[in-house]
C-alpha positions as CSV (number, residue, x, y, z in Angstrom):
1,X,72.7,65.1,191.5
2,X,69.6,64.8,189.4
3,X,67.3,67.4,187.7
4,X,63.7,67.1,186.9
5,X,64.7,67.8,183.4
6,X,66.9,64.8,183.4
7,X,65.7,61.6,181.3
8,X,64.7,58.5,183.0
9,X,66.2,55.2,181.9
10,X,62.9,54.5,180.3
11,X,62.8,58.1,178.8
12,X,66.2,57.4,177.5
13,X,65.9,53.8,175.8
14,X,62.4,55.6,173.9
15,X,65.0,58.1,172.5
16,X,68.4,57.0,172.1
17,X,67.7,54.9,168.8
18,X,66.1,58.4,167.1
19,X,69.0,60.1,168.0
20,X,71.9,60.0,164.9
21,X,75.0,57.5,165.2
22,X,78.8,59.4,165.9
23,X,81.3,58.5,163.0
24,X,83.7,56.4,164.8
25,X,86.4,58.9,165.8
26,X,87.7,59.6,169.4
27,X,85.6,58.5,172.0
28,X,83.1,61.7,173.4
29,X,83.9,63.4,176.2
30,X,80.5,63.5,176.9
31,X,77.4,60.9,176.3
32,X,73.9,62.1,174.0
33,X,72.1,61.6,177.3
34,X,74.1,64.4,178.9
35,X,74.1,66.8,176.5
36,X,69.9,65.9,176.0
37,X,69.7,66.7,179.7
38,X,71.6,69.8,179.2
39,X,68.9,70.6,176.8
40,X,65.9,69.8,178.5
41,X,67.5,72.0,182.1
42,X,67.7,74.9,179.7
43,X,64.4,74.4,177.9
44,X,62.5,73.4,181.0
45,X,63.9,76.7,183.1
46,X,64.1,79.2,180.2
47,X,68.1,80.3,181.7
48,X,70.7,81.3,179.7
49,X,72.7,78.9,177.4
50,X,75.5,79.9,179.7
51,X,73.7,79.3,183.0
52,X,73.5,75.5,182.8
53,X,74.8,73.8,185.8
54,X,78.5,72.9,186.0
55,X,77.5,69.1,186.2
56,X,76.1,69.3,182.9
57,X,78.3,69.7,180.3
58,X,79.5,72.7,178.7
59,X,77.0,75.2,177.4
60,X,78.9,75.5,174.3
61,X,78.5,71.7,173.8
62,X,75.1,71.3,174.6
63,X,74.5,74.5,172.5
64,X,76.0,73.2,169.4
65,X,74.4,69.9,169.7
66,X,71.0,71.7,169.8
67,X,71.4,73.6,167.3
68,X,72.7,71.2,165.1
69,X,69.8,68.6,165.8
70,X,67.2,71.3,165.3
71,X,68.7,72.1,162.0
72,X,68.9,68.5,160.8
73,X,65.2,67.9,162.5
74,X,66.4,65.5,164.4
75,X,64.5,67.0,167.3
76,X,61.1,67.5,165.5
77,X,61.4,63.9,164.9
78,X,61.4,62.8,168.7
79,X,58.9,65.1,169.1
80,X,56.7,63.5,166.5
81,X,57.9,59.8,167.6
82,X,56.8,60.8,171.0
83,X,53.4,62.2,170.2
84,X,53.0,59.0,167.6
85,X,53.3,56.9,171.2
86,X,51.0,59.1,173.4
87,X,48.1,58.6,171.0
88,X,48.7,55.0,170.6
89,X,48.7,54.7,174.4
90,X,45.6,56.5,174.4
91,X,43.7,54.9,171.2
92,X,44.1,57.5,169.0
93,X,44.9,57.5,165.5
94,X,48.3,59.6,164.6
95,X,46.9,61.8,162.4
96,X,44.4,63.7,164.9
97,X,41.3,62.7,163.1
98,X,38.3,61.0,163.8
């Protein structure tokens, strides 16, 4: 079962290539998209880190990973990436200015 807060296929292939590259150890148990849904459901309904959903994976997963992405601005980067796109969509220059 879905959530609004879930990425689209499209959504997902925008962001997957800003997201870092896992040393090759053993296989996750669960995928970036995952855990980035798990962090959209939580930022998108404001519940505790320990409310998400039992389909998603575990809070303590999809905490980490937050926190650790926010701290290594990985996160302010998609967000910059993504504003970069909507104001090329919409003619404007990336800056803001005239």
């Amino acid at each position: 079962m879905g959530y609004s807060s879930d990425l689209t296929d499209i959504e997902w292939e925008i962001i997957e290539p800003l997201l870092p590259t896992k040393k090759k150890t053993r296989p996750p148990l669960w995928t970036k998209r995952q855990i980035l849904d798990g962090v959209f459901y939580q930022l998108k309904n404001g519940c505790n880190w320990a409310d998400l959903p039992k389909d998603l994976p575990p809070y303590s997963t999809v905490f980490w990973y937050y926190k650790h992405w926010c701290q290594e601005g990985i996160l302010d980067n998609i967000m910059t990436n993504l504003h970069g796109r909507v104001r090329e969509q919409v003619k404007k220059n990336h800056s803001g200015r005239p």
